[in-house]
PDB file of N, CA, C and O in Angstrom, chain B, residues numbered from 101:
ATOM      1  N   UNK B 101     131.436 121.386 117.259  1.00  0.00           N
ATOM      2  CA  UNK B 101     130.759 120.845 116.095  1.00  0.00           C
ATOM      3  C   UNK B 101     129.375 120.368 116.528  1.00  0.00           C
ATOM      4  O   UNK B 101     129.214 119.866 117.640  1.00  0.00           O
ATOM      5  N   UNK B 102     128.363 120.523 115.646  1.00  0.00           N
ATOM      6  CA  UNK B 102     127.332 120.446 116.241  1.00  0.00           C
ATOM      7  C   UNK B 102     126.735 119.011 116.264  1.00  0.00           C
ATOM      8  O   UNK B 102     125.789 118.755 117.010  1.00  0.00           O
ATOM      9  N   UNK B 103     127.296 118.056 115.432  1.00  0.00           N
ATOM     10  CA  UNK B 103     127.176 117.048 115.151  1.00  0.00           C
ATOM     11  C   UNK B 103     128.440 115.883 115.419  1.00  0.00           C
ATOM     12  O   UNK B 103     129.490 116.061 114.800  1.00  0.00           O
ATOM     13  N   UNK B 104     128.368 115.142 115.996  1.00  0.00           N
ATOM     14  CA  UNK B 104     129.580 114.972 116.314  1.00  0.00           C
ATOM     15  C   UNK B 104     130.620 113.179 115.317  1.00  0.00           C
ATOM     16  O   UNK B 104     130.129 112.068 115.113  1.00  0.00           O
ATOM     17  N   UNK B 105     131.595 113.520 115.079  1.00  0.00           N
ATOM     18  CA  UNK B 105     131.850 112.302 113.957  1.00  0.00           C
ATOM     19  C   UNK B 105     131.027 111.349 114.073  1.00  0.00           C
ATOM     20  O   UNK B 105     130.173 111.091 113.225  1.00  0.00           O
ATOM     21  N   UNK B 106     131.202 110.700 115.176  1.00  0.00           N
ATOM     22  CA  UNK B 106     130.528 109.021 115.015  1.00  0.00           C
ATOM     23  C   UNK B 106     129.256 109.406 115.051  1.00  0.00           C
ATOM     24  O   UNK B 106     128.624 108.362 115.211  1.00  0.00           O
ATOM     25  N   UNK B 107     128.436 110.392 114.990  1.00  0.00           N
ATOM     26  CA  UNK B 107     126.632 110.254 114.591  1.00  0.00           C
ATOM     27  C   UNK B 107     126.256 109.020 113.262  1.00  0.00           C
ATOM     28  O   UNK B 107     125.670 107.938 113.227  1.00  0.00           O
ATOM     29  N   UNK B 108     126.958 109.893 112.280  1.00  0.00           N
ATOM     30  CA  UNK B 108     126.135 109.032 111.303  1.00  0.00           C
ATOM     31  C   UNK B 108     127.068 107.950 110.564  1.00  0.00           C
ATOM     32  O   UNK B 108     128.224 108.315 110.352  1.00  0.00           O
ATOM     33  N   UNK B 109     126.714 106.724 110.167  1.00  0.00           N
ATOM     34  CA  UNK B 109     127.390 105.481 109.680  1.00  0.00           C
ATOM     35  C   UNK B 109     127.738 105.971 107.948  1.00  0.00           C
ATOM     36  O   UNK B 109     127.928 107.124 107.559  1.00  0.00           O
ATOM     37  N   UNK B 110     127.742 105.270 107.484  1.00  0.00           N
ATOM     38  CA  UNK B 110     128.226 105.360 106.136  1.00  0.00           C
ATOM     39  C   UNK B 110     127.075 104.888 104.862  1.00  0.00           C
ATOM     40  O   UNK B 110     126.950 105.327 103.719  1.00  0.00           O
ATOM     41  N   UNK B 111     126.248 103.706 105.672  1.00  0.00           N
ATOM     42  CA  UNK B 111     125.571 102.852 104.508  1.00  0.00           C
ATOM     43  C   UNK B 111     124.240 103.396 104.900  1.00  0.00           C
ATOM     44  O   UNK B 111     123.355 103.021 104.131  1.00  0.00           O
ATOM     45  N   UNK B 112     123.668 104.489 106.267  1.00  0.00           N
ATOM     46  CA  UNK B 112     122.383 104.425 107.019  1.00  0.00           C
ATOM     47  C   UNK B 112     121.775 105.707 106.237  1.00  0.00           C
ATOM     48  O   UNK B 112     122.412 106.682 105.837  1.00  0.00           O
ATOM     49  N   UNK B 113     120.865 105.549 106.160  1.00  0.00           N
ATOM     50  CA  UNK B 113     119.777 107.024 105.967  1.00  0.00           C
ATOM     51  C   UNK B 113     119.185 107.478 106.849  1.00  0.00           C
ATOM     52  O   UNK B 113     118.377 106.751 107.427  1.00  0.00           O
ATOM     53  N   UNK B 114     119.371 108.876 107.286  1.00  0.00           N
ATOM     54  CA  UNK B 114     119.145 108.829 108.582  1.00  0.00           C
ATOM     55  C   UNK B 114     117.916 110.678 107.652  1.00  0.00           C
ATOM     56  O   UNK B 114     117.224 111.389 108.381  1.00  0.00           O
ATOM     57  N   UNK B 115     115.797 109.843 108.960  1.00  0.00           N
ATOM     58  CA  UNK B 115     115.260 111.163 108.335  1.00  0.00           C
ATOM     59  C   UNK B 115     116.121 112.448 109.417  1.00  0.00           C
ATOM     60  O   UNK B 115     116.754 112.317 110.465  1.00  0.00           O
ATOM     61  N   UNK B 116     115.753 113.746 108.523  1.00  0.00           N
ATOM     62  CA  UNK B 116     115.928 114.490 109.447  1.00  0.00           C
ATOM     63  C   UNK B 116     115.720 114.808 110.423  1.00  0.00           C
ATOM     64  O   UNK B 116     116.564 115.287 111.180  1.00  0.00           O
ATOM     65  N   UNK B 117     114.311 114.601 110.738  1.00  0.00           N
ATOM     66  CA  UNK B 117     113.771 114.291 112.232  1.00  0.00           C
ATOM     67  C   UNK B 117     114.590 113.373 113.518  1.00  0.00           C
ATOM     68  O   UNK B 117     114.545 113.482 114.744  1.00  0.00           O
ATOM     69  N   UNK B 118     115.381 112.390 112.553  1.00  0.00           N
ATOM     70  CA  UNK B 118     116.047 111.446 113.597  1.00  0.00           C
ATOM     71  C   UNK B 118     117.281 112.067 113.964  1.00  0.00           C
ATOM     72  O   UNK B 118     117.555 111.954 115.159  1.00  0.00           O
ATOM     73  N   UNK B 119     118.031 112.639 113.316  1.00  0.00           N
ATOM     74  CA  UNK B 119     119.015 113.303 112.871  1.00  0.00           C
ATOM     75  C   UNK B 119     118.915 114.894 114.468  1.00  0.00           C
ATOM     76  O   UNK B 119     119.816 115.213 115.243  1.00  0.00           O
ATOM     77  N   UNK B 120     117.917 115.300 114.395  1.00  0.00           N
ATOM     78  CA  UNK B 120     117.355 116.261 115.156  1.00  0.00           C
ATOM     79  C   UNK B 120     117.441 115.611 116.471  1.00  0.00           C
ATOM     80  O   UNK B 120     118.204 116.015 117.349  1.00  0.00           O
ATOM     81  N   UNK B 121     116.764 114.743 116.586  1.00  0.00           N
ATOM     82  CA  UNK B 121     116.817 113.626 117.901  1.00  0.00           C
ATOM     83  C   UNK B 121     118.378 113.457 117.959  1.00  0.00           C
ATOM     84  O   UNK B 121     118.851 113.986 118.964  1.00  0.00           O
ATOM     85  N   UNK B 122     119.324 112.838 117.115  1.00  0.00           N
ATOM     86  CA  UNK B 122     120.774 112.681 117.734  1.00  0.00           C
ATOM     87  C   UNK B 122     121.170 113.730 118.463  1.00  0.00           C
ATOM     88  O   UNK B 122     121.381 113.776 119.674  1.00  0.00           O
ATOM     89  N   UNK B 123     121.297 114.930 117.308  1.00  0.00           N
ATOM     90  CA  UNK B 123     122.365 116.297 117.915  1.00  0.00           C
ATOM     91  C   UNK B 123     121.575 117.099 119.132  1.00  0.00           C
ATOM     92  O   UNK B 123     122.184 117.889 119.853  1.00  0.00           O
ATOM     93  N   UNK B 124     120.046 116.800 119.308  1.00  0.00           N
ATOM     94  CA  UNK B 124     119.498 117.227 120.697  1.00  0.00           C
ATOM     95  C   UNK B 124     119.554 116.674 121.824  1.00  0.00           C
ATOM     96  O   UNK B 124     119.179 117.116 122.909  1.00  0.00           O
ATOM     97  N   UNK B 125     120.089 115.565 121.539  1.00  0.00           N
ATOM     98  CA  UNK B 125     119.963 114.319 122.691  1.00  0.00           C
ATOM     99  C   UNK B 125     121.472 114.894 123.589  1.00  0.00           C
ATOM    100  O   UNK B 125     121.672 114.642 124.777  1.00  0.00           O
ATOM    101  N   UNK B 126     122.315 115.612 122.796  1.00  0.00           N
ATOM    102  CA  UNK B 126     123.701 115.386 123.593  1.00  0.00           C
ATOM    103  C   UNK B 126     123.841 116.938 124.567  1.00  0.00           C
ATOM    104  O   UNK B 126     123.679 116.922 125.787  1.00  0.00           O
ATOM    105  N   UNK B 127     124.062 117.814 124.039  1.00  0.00           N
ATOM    106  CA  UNK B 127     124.514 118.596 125.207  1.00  0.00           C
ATOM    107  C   UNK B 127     122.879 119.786 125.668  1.00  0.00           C
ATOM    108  O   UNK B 127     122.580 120.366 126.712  1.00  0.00           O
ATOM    109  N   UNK B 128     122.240 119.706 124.407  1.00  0.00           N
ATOM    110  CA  UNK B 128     120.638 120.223 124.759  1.00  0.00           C
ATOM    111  C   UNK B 128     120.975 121.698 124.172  1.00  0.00           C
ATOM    112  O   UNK B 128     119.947 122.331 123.932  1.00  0.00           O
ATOM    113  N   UNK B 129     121.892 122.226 123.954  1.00  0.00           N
ATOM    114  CA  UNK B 129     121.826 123.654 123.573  1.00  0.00           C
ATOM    115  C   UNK B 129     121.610 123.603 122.393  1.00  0.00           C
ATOM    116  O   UNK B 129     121.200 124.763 122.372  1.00  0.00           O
ATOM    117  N   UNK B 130     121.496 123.232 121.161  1.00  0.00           N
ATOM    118  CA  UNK B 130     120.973 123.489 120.077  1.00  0.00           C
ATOM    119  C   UNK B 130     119.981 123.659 119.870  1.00  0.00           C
ATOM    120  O   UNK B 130     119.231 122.900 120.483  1.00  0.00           O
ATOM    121  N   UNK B 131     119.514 124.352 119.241  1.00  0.00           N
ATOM    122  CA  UNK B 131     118.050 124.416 118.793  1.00  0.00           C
ATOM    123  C   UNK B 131     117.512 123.796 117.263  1.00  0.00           C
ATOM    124  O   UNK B 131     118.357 123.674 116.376  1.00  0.00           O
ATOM    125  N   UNK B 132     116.119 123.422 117.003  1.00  0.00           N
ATOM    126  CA  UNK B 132     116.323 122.570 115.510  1.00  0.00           C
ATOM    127  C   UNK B 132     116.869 123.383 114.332  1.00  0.00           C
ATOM    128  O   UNK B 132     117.359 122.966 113.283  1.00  0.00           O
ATOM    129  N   UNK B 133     116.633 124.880 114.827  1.00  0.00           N
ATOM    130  CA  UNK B 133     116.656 125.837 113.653  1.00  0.00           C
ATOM    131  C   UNK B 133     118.366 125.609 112.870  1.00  0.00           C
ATOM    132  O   UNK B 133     118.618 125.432 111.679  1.00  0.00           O
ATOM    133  N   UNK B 134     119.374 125.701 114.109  1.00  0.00           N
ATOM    134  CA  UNK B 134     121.251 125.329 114.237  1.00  0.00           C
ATOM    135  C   UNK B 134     120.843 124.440 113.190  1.00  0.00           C
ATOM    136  O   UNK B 134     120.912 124.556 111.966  1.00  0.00           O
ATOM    137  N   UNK B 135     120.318 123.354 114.070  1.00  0.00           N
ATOM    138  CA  UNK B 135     120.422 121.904 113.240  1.00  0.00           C
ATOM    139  C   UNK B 135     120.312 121.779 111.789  1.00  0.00           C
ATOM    140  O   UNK B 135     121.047 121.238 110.962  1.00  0.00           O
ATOM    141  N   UNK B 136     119.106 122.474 111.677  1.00  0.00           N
ATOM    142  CA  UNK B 136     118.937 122.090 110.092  1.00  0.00           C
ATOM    143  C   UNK B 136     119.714 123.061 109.156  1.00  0.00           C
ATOM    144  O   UNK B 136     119.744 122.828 107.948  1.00  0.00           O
ATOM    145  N   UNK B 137     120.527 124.460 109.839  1.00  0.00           N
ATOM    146  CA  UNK B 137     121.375 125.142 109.382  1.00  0.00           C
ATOM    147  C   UNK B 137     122.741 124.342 109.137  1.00  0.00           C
ATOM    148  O   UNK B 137     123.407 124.474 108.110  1.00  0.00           O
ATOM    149  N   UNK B 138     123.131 123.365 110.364  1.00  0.00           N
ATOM    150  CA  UNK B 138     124.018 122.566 109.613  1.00  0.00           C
ATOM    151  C   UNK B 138     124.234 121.564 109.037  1.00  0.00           C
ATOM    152  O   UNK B 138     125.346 121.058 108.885  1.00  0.00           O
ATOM    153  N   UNK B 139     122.833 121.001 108.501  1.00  0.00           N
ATOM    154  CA  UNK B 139     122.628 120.280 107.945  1.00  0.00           C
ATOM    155  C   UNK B 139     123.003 120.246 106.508  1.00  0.00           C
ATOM    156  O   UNK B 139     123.626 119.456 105.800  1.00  0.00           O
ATOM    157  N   UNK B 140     122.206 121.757 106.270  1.00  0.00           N
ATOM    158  CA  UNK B 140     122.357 122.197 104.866  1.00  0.00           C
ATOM    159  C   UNK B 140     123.313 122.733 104.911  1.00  0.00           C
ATOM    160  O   UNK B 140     123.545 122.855 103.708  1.00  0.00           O
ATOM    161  N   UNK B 141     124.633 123.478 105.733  1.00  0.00           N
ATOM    162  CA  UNK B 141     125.560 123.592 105.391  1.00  0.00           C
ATOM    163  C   UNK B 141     126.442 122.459 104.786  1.00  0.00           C
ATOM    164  O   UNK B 141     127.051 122.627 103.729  1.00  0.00           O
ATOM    165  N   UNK B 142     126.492 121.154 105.585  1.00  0.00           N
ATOM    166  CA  UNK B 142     127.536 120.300 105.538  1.00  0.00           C
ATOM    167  C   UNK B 142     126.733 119.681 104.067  1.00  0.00           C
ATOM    168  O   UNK B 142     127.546 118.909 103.558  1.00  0.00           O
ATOM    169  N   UNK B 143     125.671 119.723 103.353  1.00  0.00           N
ATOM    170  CA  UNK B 143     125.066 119.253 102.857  1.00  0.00           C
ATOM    171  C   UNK B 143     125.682 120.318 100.947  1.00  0.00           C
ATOM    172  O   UNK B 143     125.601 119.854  99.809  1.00  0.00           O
ATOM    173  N   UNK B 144     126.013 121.189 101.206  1.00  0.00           N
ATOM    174  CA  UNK B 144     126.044 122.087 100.507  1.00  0.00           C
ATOM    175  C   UNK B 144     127.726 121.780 100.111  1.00  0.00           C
ATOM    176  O   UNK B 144     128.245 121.651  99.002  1.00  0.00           O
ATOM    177  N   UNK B 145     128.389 121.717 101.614  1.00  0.00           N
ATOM    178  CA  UNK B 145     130.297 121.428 101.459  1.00  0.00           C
ATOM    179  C   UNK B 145     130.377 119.650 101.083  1.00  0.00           C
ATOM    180  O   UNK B 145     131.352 118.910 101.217  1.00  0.00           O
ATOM    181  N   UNK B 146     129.198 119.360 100.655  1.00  0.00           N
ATOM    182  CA  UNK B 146     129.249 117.479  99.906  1.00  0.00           C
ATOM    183  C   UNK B 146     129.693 116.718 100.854  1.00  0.00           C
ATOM    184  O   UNK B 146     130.320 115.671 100.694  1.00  0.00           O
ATOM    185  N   UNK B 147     129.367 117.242 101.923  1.00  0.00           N
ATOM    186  CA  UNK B 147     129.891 115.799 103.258  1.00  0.00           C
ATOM    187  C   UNK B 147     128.643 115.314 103.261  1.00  0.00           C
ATOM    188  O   UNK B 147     128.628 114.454 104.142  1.00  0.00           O
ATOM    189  N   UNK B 148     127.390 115.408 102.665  1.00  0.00           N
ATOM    190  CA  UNK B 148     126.403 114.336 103.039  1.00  0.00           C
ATOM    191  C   UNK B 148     125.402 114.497 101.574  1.00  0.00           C
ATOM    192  O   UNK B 148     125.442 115.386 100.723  1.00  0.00           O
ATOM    193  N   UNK B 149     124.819 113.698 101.628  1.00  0.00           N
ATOM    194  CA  UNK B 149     123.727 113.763 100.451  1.00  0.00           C
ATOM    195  C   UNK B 149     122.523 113.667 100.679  1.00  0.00           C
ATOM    196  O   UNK B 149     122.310 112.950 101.656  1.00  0.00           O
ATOM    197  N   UNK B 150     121.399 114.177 100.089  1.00  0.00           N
ATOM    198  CA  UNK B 150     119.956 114.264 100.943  1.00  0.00           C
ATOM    199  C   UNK B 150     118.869 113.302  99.838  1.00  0.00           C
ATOM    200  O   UNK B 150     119.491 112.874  98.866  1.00  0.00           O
ATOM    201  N   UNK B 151     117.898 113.055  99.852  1.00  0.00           N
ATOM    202  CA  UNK B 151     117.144 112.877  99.184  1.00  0.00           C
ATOM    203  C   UNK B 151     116.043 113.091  99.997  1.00  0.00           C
ATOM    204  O   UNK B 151     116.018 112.841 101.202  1.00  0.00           O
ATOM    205  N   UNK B 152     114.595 113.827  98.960  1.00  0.00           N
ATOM    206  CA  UNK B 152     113.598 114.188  99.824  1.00  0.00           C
ATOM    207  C   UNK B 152     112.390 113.295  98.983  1.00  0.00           C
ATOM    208  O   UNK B 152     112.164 113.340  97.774  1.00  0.00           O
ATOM    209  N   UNK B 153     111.637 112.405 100.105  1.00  0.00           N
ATOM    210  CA  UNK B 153     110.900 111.263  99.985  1.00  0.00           C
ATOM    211  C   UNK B 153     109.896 112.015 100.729  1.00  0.00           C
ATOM    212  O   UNK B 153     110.180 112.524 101.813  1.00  0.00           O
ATOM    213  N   UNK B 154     108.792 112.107 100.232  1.00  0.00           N
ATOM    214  CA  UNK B 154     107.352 112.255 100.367  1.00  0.00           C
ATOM    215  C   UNK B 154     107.575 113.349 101.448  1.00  0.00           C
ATOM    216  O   UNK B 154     107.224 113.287 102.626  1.00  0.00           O
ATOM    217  N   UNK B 155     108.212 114.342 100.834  1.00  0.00           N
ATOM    218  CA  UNK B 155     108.230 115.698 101.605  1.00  0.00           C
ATOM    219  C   UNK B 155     108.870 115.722 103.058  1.00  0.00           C
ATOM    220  O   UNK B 155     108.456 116.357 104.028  1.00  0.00           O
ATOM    221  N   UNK B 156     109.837 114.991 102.995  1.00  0.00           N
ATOM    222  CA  UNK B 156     110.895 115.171 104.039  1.00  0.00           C
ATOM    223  C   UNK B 156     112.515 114.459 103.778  1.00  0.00           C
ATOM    224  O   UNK B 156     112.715 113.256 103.611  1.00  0.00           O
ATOM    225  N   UNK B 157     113.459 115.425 103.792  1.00  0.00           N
ATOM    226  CA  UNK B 157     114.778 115.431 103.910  1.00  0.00           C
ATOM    227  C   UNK B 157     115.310 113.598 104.793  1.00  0.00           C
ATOM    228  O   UNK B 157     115.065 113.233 105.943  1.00  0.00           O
ATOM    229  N   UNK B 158     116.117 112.787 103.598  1.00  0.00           N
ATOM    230  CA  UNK B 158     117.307 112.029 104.491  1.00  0.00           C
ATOM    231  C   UNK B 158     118.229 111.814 103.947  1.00  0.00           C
ATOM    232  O   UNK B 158     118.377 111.520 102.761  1.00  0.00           O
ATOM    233  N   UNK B 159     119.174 111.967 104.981  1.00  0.00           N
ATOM    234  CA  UNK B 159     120.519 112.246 104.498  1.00  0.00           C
ATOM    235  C   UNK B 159     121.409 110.732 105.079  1.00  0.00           C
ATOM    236  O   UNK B 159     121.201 109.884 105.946  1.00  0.00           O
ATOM    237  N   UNK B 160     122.591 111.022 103.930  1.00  0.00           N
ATOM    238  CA  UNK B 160     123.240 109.694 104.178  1.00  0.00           C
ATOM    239  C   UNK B 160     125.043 110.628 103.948  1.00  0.00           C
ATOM    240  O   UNK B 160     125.184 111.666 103.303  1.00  0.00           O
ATOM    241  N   UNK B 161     125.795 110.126 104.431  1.00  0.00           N
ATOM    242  CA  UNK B 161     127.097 110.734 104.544  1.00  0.00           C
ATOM    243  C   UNK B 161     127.571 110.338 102.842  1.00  0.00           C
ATOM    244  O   UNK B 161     127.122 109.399 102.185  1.00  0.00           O
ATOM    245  N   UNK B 162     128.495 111.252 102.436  1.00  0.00           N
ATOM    246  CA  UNK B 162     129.318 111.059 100.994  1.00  0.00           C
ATOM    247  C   UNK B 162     130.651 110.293 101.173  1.00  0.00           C
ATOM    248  O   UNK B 162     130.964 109.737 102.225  1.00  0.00           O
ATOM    249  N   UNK B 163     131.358 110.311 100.123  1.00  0.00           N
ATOM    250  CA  UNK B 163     132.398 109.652 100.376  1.00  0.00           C
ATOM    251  C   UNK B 163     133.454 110.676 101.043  1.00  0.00           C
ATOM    252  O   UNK B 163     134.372 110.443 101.829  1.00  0.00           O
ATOM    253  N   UNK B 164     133.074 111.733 100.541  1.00  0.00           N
ATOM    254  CA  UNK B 164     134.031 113.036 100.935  1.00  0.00           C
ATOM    255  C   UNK B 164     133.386 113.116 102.389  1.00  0.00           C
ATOM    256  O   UNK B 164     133.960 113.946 103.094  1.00  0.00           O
ATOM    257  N   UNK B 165     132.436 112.519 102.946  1.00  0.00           N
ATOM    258  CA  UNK B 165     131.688 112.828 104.306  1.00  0.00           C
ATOM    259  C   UNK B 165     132.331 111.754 105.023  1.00  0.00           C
ATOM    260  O   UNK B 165     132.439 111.930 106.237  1.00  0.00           O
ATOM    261  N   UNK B 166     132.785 110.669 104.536  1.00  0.00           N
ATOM    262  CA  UNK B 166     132.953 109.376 105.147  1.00  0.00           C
ATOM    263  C   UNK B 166     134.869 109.615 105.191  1.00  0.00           C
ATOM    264  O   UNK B 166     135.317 108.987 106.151  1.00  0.00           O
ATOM    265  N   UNK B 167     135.647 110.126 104.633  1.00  0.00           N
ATOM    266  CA  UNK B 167     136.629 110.709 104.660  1.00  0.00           C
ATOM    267  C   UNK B 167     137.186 111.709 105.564  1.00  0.00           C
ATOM    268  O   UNK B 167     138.330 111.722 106.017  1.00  0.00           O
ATOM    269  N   UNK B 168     136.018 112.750 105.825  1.00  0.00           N
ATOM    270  CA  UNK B 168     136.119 114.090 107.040  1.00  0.00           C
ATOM    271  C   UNK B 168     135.700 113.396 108.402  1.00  0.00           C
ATOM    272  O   UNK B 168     136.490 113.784 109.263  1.00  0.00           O
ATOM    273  N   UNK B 169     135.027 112.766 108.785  1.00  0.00           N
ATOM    274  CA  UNK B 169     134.193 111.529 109.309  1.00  0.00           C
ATOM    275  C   UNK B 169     135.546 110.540 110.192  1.00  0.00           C
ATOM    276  O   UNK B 169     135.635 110.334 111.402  1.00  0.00           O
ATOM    277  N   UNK B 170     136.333 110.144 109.250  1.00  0.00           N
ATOM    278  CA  UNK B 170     137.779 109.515 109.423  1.00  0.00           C
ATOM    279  C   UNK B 170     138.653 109.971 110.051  1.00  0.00           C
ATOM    280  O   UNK B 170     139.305 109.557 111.010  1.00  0.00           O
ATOM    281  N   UNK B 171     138.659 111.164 109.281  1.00  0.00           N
ATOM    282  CA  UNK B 171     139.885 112.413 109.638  1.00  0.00           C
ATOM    283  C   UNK B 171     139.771 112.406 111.174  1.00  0.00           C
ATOM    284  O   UNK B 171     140.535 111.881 111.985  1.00  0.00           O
ATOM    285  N   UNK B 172     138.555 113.164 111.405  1.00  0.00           N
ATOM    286  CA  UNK B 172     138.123 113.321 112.265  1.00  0.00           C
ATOM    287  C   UNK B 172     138.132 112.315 113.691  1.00  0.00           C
ATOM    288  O   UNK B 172     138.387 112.732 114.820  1.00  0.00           O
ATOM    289  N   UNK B 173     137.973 111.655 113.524  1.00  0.00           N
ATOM    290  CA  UNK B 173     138.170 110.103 114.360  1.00  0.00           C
ATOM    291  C   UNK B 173     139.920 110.402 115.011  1.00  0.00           C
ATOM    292  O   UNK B 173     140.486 110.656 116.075  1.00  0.00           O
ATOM    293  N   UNK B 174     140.257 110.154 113.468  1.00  0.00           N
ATOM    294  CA  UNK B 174     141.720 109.444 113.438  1.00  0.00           C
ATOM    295  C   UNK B 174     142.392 111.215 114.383  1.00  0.00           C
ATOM    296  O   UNK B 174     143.197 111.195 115.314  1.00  0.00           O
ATOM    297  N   UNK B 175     142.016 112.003 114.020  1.00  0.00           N
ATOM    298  CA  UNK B 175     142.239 113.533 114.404  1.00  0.00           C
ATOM    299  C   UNK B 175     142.196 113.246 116.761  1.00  0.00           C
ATOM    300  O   UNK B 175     142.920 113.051 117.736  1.00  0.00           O
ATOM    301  N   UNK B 176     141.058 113.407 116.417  1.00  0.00           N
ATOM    302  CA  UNK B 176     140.826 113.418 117.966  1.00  0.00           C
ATOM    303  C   UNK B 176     141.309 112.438 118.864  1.00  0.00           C
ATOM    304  O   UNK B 176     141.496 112.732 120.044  1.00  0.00           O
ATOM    305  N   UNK B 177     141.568 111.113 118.353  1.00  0.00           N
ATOM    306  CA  UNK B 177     142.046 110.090 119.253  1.00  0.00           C
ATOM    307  C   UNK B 177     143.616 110.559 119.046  1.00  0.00           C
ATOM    308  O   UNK B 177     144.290 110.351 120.055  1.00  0.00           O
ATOM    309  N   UNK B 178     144.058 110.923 118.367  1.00  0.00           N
ATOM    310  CA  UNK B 178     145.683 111.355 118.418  1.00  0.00           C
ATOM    311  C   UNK B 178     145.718 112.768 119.422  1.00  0.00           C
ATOM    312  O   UNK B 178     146.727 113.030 120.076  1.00  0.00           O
ATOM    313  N   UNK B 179     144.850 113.384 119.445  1.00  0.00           N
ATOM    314  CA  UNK B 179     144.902 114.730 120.636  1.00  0.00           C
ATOM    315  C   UNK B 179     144.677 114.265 121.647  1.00  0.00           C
ATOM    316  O   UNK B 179     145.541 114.617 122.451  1.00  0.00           O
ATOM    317  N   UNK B 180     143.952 113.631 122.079  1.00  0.00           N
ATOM    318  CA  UNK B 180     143.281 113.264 123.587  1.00  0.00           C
ATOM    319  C   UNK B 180     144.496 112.257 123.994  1.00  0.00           C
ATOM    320  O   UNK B 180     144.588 112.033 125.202  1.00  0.00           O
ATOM    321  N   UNK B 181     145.125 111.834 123.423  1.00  0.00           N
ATOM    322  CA  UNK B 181     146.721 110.863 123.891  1.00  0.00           C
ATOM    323  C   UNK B 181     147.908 111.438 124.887  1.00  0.00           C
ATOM    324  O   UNK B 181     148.897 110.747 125.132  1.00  0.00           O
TER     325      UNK B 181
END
């Protein structure tokens, strides 16, 4: 996953630019082009919501984002056991 659960909080707006900075910071193989491909994917499947302020994208997680987000959590700490 290119983004990984605990990136983004629930209440934060995060610009895309910062967003770019998280998912590059971790393993370095992405490129921004991925990034903003899954941006707008996950953005499209309603796990996040965008609003664009003076010509740039920020996104904040949905409730359905804050739910997969959970899953996800609650998912991986039960495998790694």
């Amino acid at each position: 996953m290119l983004l990984s659960a605990g990136t983004f909080t629930h209440s934060d707006f995060y610009m895309s630019a910062q967003i770019l900075k998280l998912a590059s910071a971790g393993d370095g193989k992405h490129t921004d082009k991925a990034i903003e491909m899954a941006l707008l994917r996950y953005w499209r499947q309603g796990l996040l919501k965008r609003a664009r302020r003076q010509g740039r994208f920020y996104y904040t997680l949905t409730e359905r984002g804050i739910a997969r987000r959970d899953w996800l959590l609650k998912t991986r700490g039960t495998s790694e056991a």
